[in-house]
C-alpha positions in Angstrom: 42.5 -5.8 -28.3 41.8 -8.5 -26.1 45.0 -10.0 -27.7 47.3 -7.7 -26.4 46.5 -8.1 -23.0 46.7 -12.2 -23.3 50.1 -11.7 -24.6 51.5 -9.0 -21.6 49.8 -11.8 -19.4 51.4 -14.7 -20.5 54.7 -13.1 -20.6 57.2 -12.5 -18.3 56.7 -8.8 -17.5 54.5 -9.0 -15.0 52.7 -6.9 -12.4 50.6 -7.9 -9.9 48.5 -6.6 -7.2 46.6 -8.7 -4.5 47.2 -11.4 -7.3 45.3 -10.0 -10.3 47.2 -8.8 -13.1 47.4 -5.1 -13.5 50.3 -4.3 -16.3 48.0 -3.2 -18.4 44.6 -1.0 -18.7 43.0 -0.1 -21.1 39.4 1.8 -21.4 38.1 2.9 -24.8 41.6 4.0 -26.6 43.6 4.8 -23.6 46.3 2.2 -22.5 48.5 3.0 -19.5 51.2 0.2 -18.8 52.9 -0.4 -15.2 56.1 -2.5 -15.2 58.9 -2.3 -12.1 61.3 -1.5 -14.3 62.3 0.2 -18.0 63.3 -2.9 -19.7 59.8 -4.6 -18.4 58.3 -1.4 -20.0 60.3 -1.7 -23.4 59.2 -5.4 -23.8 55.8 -4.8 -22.9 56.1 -1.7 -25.3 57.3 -4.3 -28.1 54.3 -6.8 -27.5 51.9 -4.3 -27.7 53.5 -2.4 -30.6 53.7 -6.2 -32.8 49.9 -6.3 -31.9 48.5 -3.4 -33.0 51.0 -3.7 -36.5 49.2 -6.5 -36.6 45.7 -5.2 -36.7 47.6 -2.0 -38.9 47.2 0.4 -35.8 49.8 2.6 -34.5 50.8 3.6 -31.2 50.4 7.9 -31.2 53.6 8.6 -29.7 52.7 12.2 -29.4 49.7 11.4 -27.2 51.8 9.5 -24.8 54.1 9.8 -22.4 56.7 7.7 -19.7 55.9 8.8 -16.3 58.3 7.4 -13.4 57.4 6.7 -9.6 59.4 5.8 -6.7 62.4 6.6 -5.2 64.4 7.4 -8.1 62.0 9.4 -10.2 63.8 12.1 -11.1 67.1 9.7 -12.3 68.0 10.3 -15.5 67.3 7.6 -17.6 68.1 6.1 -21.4 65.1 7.3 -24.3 62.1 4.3 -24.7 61.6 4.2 -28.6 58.7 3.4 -30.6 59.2 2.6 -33.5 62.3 5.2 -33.9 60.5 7.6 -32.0 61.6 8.9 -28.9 58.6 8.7 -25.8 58.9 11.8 -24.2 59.5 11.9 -20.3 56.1 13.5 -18.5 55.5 15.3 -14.7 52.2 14.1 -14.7 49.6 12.9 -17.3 45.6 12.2 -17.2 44.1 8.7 -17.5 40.3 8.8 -17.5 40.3 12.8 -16.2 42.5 11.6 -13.1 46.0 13.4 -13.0 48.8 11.1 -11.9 51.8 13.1 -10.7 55.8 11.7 -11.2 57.3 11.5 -7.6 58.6 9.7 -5.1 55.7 8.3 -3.7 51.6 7.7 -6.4 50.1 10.9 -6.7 46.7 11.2 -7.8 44.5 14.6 -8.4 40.5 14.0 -9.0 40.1 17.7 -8.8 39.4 18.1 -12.3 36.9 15.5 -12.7 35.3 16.6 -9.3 34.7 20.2 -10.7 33.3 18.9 -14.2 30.3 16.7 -11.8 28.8 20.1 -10.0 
C-alpha cells in the first residue's frame, strides 16, 4: 500500500498543507483522497485504481463516496467512474467515526465518537 502513496506523491496532483503531503490517508482499509479539483481526483483515482489491480484488489465503490467543499459545493458536476461505475455524490460521510459534512466551508462532527468514549 505504501506504493500507492509514492505514486500520488510523485505525481502531479498534489496537496499540500504547511508543506507535508496530505492527498492521501489511509488507516487500516479506509482511504480518503483530497485534490483541489475533479480532474486532480480522477487521476489520483486512476493511480490508485492501477495499484490495487496490481496487487488484484478492488476499490468498493459502494462503500465510497465523492464529497465536495468550498464555495461551489452544491454545483452540479460530471459522474467520477471507477472502473464503469458511477461514485455516488455524498452530504457527508465518516472517516475513522468523524462525520465530515459537504458545504461551503470543512465541517466536522465528533459527536458520535464522543458518545461511544462515556
Amino acid at each position: 500500500m505504501n506504493d500507492i502513496f509514492c505514486n500520488l506523491e510523485r505525481s502531479e496532483f498534489r496537496c499540500h498543507v504547511s508543506g507535508r503531503y496530505v492527498g492521501a490517508l489511509m488507516y487500516a482499509d479506509e482511504l480518503l483522497l483530497i485534490s483541489i479539483t475533479l480532474q486532480d481526483l480522477r487521476n489520483m483515482l486512476d493511480i490508485v485504481y492501477a495499484e490495487l489491480s496490481w496487487l488484484d484488489m478492488v476499490l468498493n465503490v459502494k462503500k465510497s463516496g465523492l464529497l465536495r467543499i468550498g464555495p461551489r459545493f452544491n454545483a452540479d458536476l460530471s459522474p467520477v467512474l471507477i472502473n464503469g461505475s458511477t461514485l455516488p455524490v455524498v452530504d457527508r460521510m465518516s472517516y475513522l467515526r468523524v462525520e465530515i459534512g459537504a458545504g461551503k466551508s470543512l465541517k466536522l462532527c465528533m459527536y458520535t465518537r464522543r458518545m461511544k468514549f462515556f
